[in-house]
N, C-alpha and C positions, 0 to 999 in steps of 0.2 A: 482624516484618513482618506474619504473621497471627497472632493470636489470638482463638482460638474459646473460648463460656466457657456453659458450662450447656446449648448447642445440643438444644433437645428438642421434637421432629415429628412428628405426631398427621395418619391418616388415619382420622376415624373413631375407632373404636376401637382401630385396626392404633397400636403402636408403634413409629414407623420410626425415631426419635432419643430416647433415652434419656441427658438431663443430658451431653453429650457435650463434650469442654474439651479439648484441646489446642493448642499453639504450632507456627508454621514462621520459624524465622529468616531473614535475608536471605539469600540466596544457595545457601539448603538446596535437593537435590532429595528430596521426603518421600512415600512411598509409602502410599498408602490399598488396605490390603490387606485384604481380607473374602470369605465365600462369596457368591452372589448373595443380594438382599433383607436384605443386612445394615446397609444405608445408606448405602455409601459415596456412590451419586449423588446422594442426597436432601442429604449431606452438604456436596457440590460444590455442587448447585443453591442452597443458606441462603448459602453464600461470594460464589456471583457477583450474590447480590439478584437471580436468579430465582425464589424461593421467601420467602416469608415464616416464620419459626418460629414455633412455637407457643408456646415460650418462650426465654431467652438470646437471645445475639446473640454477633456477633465485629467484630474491627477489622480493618479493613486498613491497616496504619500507624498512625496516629492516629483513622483515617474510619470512623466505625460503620455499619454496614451496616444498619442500620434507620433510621438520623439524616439517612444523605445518600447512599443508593447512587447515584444515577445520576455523583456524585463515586468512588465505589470503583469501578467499573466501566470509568472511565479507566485506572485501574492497571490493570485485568485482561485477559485474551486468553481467550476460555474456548473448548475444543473439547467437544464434549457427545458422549452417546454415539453418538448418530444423527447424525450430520455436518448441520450448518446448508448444505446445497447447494443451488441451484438450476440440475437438470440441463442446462436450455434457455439457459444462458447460454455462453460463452466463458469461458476460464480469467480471462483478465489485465479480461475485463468486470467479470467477477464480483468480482474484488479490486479493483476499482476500486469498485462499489458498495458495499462492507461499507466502504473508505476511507472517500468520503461520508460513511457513517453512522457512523460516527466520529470524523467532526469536519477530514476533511484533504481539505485541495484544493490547487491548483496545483501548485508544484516540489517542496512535501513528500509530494503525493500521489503526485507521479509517482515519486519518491526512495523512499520505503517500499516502495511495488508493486516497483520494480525489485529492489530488497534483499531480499524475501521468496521473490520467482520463482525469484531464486538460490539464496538460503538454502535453500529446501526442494526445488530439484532441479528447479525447473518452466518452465526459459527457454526448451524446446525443446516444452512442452506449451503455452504463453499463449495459444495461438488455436485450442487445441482446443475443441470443445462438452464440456463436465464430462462429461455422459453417455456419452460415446466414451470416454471414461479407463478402464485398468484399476481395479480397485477400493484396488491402491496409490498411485495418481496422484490419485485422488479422497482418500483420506485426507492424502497430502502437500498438498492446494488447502485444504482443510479446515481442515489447522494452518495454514499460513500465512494462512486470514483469522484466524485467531487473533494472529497475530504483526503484523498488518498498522498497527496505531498505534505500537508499540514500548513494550508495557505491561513493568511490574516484576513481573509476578506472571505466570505460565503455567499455567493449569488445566485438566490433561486425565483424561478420563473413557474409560477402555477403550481407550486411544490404537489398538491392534495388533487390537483385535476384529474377527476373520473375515479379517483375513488369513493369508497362505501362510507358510512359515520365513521364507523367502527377504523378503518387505516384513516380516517381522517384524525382522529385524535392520536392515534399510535406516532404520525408522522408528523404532527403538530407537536407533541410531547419530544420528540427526539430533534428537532426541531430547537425547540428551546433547551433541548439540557444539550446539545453539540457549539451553540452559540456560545457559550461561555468562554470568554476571555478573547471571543473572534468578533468580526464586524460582519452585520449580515443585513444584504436585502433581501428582500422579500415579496415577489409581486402577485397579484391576484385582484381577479372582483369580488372574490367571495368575502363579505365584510366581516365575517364572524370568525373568521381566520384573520384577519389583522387586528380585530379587536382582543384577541385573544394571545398576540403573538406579540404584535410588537410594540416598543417604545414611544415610536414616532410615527407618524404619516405626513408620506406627500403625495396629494391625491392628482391623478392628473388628467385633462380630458380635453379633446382635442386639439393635444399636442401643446397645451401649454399647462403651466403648474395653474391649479386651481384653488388649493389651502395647501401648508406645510409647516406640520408643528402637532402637539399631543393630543388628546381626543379632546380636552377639554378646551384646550386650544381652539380646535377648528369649530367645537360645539358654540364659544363663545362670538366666534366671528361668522356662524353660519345663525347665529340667533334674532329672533324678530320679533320675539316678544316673550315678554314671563308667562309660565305655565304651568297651574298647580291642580293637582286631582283631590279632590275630596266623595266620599262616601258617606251620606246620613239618613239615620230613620226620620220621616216625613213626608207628606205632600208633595212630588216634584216639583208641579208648578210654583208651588208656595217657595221651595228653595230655589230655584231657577230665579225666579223674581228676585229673593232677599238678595242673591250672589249676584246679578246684574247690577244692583245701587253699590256695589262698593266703590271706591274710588279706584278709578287706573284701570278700570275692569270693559273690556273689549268685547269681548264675548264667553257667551255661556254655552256649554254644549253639554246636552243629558248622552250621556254614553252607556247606560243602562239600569238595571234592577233586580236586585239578589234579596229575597226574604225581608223585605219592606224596606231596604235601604237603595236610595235613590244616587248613583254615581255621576258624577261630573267632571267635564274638565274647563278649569276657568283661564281666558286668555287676558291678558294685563298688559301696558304698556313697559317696555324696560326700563329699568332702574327705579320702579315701584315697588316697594315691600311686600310681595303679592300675597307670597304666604301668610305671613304676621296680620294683614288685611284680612283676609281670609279667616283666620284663626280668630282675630278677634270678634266677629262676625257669628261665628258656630259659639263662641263663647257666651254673647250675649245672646242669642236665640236658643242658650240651651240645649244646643241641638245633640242628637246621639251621633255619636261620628265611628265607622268604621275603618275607615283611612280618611289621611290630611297629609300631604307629601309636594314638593317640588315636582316636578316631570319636567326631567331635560330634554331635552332631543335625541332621538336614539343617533347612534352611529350612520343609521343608514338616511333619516332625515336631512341628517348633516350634507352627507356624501350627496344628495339629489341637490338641496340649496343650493352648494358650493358648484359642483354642476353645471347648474340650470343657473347661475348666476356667467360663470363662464363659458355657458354657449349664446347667452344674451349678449353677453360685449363682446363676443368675436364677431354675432352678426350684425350688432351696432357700428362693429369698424368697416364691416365690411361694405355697407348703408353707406 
């Protein structure tokens, strides 16, 4: 559906895209995760032919975004990070004019507005002034003129920025149930909003792809050693000890102490049994165990690796 290929973005001297190439299939929802200034919106803005690149290009379907954007820009619904609002209008006005400018009038005009008001929660707001809206009701207007031609592709840019939990789940939830049947990116740093949204991740950080692929995915290639927690009643020392002689075992770290059970987390070399190690260990010492579990890497361990991996070899090239 998209393909991006070489994508590379010069302000100046500032290198905001560096050779940058990845795919989103139909029906993917794909997360654009990065610190700020890493490109992800410069990234969105070359997609929707807001932005011209300095070099490469991408497709939308067949449609090259240099060849025939104001053709690609049919397929797309784009929400940017500053919401395209104008305060001074009325809700169902205002999606009546981004309609227009879209290309819809009559019964399909009035049919889309109507299905979008719903779709994003807004039947009971249509005659408010935008400006009177909480700042959740404003981002819900927001996406929906995004939605408002019925594009194959959904591009959003910080969808949840500067709201509360509370519109952050409401807009996360609508969110995923609007995705369906569409292709959507998704960018942000907020890791717990990709974790939660999307399918896929391409993490990106200055300016070039740094992992791309599922969480388990990037988990497995952002990984540097096995990692298992156990809990047991006992002696710390005395378990700290036992858990150090096992084989493949790196290091031992006492992570705390809950009503006489002693918590650890044990590091192992890869592709060692660590658990089953482990397990058979508390088995033969008898021990009372309150947890014995794996510990992957969270998302956001992941996200720093991957990172701090790819700002090492930029400054390695750059040596």
């Amino acid at each position: 559906m998209i393909k991006a290929e070489g994508l590379t973005m010069h302000y100046g001297p500032v290198v905001a895209l560096d050779n940058v190439s990845f795919e989103v299939k139909r029906g993917e929802i794909v997360g654009l995760l990065g610190p700020n200034g890493a490109g992800k919106s410069t990234t969105m803005k070359i997609l929707t032919t807001y932005l011209h690149p300095t070099r490469g290009t991408a497709k939308v379907g067949d449609i090259d975004i240099l060849a025939n954007p104001l053709e690609v820009r049919k397929h797309i619904g784009y929400l940017p990070e500053t919401p395209p609002l104008y305060m001074d209008m009325e809700v169902k006005s205002y999606l009546s004019f981004v309609g227009h400018a879209r290309g819809l009038t009559g019964n399909r005009l009035k049919e889309r507005t109507d299905i979008v008001l719903r779709e994003c929660g807004l039947v009971p707001m249509y005659r408010k002034v935008i400006r009177e809206l909480s700042k959740g009701f404003k981002q819900r207007t927001a996406l929906a003129q995004s939605l408002i031609h019925d594009p194959d592709i959904i591009v959003l840019d910080e969808p949840t920025s500067g709201l509360d939990p509370h519109q952050i789940v409401e807009i996360r939830g609508l969110i995923k149930s609007l995705a369906a049947g569409k292709t959507v990116i998704l960018s942000t740093h907020i890791l717990q909003e990709i974790e939660a949204t999307a399918d896929r991740i391409v993490i990106i950080s200055n300016g070039k792809i740094a992992g791309d692929g599922t969480v388990e995915e990037l988990r497995d290639r952002a990984k540097r050693y096995e990692r298992v927690k156990i809990t047991a009643r006992g002696e710390a020392k005395d378990i700290e000890r036992n858990l150090s002689g096992v084989s493949g075992v790196n290091k031992v770290e006492h992570t705390g102490t809950d009503h006489g059970y002693e918590a650890f987390c044990v590091y192992g070399k890869i592709g060692t049994e660590l658990w089953r190690e482990v397990s058979s260990l508390a088995r033969a010492k008898n021990w009372e165990l309150k947890e014995l579990a794996d510990k992957p890497l969270t998302l956001e361990e992941t996200f720093l690796t991957l990172t701090a991996k790819q700002s090492g070899e930029k400054k390695g090239n750059a040596a």
